[in-house]
Biotite code that builds the C-alpha atoms (Angstrom):
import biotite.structure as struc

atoms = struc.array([
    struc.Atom([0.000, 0.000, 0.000], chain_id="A", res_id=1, res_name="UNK", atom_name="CA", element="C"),
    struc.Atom([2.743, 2.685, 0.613], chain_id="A", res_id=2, res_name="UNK", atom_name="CA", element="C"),
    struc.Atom([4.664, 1.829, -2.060], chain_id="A", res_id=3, res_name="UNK", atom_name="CA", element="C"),
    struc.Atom([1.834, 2.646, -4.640], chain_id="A", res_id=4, res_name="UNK", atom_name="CA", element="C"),
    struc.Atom([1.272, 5.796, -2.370], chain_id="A", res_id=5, res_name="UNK", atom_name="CA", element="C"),
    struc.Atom([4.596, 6.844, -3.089], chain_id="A", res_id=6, res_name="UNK", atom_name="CA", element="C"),
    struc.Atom([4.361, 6.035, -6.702], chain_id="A", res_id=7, res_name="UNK", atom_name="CA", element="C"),
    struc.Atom([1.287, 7.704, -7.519], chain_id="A", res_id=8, res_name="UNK", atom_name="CA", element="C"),
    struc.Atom([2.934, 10.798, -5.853], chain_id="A", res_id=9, res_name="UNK", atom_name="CA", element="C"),
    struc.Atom([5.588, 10.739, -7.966], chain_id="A", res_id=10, res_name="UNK", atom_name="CA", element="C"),
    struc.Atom([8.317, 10.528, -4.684], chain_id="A", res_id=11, res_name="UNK", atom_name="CA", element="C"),
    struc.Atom([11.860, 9.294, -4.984], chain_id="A", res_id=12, res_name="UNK", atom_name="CA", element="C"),
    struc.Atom([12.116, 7.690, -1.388], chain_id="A", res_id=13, res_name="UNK", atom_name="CA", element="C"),
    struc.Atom([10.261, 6.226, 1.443], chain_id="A", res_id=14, res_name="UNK", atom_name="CA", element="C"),
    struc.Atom([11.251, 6.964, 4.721], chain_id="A", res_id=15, res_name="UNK", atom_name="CA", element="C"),
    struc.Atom([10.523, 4.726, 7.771], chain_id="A", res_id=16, res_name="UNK", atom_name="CA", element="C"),
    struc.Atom([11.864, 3.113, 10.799], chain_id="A", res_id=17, res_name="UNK", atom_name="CA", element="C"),
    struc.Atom([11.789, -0.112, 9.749], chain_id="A", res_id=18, res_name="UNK", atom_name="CA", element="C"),
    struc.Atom([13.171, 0.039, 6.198], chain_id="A", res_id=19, res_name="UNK", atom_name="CA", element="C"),
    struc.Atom([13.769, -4.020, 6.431], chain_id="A", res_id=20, res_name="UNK", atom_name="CA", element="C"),
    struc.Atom([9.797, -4.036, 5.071], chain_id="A", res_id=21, res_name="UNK", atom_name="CA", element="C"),
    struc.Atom([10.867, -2.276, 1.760], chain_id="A", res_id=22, res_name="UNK", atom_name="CA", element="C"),
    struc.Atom([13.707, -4.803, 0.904], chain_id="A", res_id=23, res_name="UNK", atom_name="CA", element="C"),
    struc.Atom([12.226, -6.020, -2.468], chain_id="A", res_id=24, res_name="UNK", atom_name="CA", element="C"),
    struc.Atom([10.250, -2.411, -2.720], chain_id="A", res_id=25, res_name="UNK", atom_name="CA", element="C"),
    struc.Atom([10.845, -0.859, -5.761], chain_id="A", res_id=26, res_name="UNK", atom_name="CA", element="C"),
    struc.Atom([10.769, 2.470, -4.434], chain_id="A", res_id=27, res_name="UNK", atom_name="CA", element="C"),
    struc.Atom([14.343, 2.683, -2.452], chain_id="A", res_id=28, res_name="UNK", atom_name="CA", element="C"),
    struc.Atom([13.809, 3.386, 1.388], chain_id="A", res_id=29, res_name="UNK", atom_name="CA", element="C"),
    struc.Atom([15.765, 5.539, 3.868], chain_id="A", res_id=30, res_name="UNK", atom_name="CA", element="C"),
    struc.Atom([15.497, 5.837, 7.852], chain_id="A", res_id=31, res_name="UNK", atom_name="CA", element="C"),
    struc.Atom([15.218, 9.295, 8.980], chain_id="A", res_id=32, res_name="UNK", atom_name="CA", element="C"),
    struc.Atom([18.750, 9.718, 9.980], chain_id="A", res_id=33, res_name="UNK", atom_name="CA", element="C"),
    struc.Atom([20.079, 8.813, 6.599], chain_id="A", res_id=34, res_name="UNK", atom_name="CA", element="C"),
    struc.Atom([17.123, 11.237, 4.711], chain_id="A", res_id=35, res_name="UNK", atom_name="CA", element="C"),
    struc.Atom([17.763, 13.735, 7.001], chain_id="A", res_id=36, res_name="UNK", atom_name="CA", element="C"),
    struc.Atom([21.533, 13.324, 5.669], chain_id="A", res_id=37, res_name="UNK", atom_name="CA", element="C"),
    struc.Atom([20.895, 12.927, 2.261], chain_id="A", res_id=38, res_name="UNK", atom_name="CA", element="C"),
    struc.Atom([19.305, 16.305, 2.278], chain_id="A", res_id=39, res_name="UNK", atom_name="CA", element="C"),
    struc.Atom([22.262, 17.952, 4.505], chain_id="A", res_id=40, res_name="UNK", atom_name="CA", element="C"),
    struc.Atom([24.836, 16.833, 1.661], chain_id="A", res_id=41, res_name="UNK", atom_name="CA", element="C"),
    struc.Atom([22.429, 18.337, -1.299], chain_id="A", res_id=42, res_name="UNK", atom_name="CA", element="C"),
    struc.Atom([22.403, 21.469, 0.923], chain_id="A", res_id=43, res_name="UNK", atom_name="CA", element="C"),
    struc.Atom([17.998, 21.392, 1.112], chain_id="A", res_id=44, res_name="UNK", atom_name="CA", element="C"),
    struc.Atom([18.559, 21.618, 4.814], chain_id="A", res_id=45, res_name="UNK", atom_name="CA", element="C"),
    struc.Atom([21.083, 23.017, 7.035], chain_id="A", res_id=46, res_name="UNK", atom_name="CA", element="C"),
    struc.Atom([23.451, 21.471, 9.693], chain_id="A", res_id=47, res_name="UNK", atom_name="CA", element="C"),
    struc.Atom([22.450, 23.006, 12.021], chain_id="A", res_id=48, res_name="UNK", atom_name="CA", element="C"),
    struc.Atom([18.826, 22.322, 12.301], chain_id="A", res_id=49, res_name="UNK", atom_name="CA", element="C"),
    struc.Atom([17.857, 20.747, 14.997], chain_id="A", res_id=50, res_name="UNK", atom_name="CA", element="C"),
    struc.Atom([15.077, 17.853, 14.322], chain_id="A", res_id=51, res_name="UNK", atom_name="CA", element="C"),
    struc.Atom([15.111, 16.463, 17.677], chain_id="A", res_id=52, res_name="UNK", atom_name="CA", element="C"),
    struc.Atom([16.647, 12.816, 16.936], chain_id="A", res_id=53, res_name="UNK", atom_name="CA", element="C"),
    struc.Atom([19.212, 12.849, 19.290], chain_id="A", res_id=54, res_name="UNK", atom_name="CA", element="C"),
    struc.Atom([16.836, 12.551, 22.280], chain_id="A", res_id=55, res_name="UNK", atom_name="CA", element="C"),
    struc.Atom([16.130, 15.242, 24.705], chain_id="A", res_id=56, res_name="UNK", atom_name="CA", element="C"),
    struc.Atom([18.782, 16.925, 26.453], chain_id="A", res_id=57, res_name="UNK", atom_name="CA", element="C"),
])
């Protein structure tokens, strides 16, 4: 079901916690941590953002 979501929206990526469900997806999947670095190193987001995945402090 998501992966026809994300096709019929035209996305690139899925991102989810448990990207061991998308193995054999068509539609390549990312965790948060490595989208939210992926988008750092094309410069859509800054480094310093915070997006509160550390944890609290």
């Amino acid at each position: 079901m998501q992966c026809a979501s994300v096709m019929a929206c035209d996305a690139d990526v899925i991102v989810s916690r448990n990207i061991k469900d998308y193995q054999h997806s068509p539609i390549r999947a990312l965790t948060p941590e490595q989208c939210l670095m992926e988008l750092k190193e094309q410069r859509f987001i800054q480094d310093d953002m915070d997006w509160g995945l550390h944890g609290s402090d």
